[in-house]
matplotlib code that plots the C-alpha trace (Angstrom):
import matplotlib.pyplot as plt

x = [75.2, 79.0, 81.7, 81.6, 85.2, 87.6, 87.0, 90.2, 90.7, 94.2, 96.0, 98.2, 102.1, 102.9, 100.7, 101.5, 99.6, 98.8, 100.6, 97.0, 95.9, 94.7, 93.6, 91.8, 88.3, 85.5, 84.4, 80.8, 78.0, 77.5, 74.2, 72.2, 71.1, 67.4, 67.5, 64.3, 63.5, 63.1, 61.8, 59.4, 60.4, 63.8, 64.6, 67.4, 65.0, 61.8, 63.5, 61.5, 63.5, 61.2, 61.9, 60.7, 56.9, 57.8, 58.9, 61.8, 63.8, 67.8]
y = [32.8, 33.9, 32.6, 28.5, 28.1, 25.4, 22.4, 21.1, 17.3, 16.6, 18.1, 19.9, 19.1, 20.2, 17.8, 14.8, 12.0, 12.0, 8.5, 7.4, 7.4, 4.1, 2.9, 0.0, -0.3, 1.1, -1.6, -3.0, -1.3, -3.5, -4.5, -2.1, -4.1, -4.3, -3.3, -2.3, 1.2, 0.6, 4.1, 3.4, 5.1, 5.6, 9.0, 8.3, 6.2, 8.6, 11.8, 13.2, 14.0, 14.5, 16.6, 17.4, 16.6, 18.8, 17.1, 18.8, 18.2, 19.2]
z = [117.2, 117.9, 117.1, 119.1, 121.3, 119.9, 122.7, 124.6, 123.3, 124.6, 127.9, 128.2, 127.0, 130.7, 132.5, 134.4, 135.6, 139.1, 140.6, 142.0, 138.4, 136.5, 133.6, 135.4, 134.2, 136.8, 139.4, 138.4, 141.0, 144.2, 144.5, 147.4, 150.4, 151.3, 155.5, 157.4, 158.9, 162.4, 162.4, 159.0, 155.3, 155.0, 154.4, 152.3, 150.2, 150.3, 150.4, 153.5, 157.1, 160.2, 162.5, 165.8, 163.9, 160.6, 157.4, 156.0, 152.6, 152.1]

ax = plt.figure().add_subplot(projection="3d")
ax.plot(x, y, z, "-o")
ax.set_aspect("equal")
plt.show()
């Protein structure tokens, strides 16, 4: 195995914080709502598109 690169634990004596930056802990995850599919499965959900009659996955 070569020779491992040193890891980068502190930036950069140069960089400044962006003014949008915070130190505020991460909001806790909203709860998803439960809606119906007028249409059936949710693609979104199932992972499935249809269309024009063919199933078809991004």
């Amino acid at each position: 195995m070569g020779p491992m690169t040193k890891r980068a634990t502190e930036r950069p004596a140069a960089f400044t914080k962006p003014a949008h930056w915070t130190n505020d802990p991460a909001p806790p995850p909203v709860k998803a709502k439960d809606e119906q599919d007028p249409d059936g499965l949710s693609p979104t959900r199932y992972g499935d598109w249809v269309q024009k009659g063919i199933a078809i996955d991004f």
